[in-house]
C-alpha positions as CSV (number, residue, x, y, z in Angstrom):
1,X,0.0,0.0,0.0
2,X,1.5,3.4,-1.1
3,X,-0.6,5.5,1.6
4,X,-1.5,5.7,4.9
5,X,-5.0,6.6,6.3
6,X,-5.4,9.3,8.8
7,X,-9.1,10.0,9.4
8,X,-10.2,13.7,11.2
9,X,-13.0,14.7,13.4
10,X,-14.9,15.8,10.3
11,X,-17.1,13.4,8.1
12,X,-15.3,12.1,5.2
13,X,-12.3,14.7,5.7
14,X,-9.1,12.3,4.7
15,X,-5.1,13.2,5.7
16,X,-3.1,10.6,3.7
17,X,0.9,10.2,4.9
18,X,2.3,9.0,1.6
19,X,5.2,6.5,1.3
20,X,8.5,8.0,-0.2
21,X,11.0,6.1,-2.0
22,X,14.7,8.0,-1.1
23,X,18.0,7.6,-2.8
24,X,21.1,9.4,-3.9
25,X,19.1,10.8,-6.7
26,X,16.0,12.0,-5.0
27,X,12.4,10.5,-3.8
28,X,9.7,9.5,-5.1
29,X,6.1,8.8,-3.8
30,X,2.9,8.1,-6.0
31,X,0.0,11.1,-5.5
32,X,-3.1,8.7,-7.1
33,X,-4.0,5.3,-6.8
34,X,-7.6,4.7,-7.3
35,X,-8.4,1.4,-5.9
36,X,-6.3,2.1,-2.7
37,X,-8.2,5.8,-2.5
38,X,-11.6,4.1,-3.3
39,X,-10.9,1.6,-0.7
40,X,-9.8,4.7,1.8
41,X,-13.4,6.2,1.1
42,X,-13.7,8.8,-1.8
43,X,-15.7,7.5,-4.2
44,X,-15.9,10.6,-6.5
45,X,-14.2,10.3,-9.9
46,X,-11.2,13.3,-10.4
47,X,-12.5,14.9,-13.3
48,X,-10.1,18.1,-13.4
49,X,-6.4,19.0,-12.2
50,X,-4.8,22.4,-11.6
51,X,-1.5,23.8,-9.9
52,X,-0.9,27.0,-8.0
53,X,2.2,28.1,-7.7
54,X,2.4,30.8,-4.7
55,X,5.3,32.9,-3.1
56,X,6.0,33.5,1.0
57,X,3.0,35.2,2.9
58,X,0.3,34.3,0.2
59,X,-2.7,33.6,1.6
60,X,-5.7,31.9,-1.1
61,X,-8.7,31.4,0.2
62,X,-11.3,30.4,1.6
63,X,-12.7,29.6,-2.0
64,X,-15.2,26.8,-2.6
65,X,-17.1,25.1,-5.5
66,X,-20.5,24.0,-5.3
67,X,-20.3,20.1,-5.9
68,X,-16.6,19.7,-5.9
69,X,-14.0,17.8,-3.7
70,X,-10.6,18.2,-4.1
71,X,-7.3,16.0,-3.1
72,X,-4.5,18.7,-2.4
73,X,-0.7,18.0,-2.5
74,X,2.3,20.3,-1.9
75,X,4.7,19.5,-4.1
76,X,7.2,21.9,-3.6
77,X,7.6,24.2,-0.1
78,X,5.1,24.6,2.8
79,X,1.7,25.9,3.5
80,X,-0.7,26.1,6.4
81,X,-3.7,24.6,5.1
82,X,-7.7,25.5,6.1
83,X,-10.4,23.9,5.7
84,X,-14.0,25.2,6.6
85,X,-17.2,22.3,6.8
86,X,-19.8,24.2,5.1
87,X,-22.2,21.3,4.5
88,X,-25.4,22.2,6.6
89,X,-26.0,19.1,7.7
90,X,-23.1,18.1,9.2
91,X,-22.6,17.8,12.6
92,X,-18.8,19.9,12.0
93,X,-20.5,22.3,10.2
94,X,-19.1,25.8,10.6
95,X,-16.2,24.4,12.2
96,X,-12.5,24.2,10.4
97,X,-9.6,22.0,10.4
98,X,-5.8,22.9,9.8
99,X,-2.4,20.9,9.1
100,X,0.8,21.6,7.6
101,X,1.0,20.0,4.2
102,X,4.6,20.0,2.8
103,X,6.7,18.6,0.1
104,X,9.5,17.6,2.3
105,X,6.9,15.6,3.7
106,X,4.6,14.0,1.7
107,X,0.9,14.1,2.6
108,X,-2.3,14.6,1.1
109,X,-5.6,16.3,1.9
110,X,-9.1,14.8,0.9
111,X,-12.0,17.4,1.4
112,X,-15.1,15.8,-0.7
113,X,-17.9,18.1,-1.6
114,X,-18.8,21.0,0.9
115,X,-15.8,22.3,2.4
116,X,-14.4,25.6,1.8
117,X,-10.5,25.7,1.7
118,X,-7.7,28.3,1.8
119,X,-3.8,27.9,2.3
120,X,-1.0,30.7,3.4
121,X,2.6,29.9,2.2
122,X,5.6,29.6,4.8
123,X,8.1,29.1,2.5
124,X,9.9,31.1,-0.5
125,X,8.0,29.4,-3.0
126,X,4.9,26.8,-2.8
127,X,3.5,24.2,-5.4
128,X,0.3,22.8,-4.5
129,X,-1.4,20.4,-6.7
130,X,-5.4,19.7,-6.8
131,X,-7.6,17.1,-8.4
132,X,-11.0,18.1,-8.1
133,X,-14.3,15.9,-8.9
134,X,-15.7,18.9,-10.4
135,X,-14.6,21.6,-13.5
136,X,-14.7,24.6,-12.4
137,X,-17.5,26.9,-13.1
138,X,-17.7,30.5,-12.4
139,X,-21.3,30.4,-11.5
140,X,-20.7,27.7,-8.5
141,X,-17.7,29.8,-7.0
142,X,-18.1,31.2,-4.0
143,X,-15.6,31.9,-0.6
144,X,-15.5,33.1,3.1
145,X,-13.4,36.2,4.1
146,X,-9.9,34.5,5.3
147,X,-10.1,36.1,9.0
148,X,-13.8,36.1,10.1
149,X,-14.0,36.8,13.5
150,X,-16.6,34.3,13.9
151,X,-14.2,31.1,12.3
152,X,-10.8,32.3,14.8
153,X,-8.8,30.5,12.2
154,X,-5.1,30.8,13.7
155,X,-3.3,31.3,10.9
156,X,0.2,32.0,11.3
157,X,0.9,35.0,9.6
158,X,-0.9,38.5,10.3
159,X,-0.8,40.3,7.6
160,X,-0.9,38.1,3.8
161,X,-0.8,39.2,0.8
162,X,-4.3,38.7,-0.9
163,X,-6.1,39.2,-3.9
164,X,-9.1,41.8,-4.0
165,X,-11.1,39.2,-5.2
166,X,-10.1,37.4,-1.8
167,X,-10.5,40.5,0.1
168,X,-14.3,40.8,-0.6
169,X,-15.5,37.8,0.3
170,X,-18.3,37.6,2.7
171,X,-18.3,36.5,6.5
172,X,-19.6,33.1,7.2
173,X,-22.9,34.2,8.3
174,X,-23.7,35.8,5.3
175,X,-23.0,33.0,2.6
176,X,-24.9,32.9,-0.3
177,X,-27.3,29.8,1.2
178,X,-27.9,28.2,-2.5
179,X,-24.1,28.1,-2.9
180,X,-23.8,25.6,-0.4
């Protein structure tokens, strides 16, 4: 088995510790396996991939797609990672979860449909990778302002750099209801 299954508090939210393969020449680990992820529980098929490729005190997020999961892997560098349970029904719901995700050591992050997710960068220079079960679609975007009050995520830099797009996202409360 190439990963390792860490389950969270949160319905259907998946950490995965990948096994890496060292040697004079570098490592290597495998990001997708489908009957060993299908086994660990996500049952969605990845229909889309996209990389972001982000300097130090970035901070993306907390973006979401109606109807879309996402597996997240940092290749390259460091990031804080956030994640915001934004399914209704769930008994987590308005509640977030955080963990280091770095390419020095390999893990993955499975949020299936209904989370809203954001990152900062600690490093230089950050490559995250995504699969997503979902294209993305303008019309089924939607996010959460990075530092409402009412979240208290701890993230560990005060002042990022973030898009205006970012910037004018609403506070949980106010969500747009048919987004979700």
């Amino acid at each position: 088995m190439s990963i390792q299954i860490r389950k969270t508090s949160f319905e259907e939210l998946i950490v995965f510790n990948l096994n890496t393969y060292k040697d004079t020449r570098g490592v290597f680990y495998e990001t997708w396996r489908e009957q060993e992820y299908s086994e660990a529980g996500i049952k969605e098929s990845f229909v889309q991939d996209n990389v972001s490729v982000n300097h130090k005190n970035v901070l993306r997020g907390l973006h979401f797609q109606k109807n879309m999961g996402q597996l997240v892997t940092v290749s390259y560098g460091t990031i804080w990672d956030v994640v915001v349970d934004i399914r209704p029904c769930s008994l987590t719901f308005g509640q977030h979860f955080s963990i280091e995700l770095s390419g020095e050591k390999p893990q993955q992050l499975y949020m299936p449909p209904g989370f809203s997710h954001g990152f900062c960068v600690l490093t230089d220079l950050a490559i995250i990778n995504y699969k997503c079960t979902e294209y993305y679609n303008p019309v089924d975007e939607g996010g959460i302002v990075w530092n409402d009050p009412d979240l208290n995520i701890q993230w560990p830099l005060k002042d990022p750099i973030l898009s205006l797009k970012d910037q004018g996202f609403p506070f949980f409360k106010n969500l747009n209801k048919e987004l979700l």
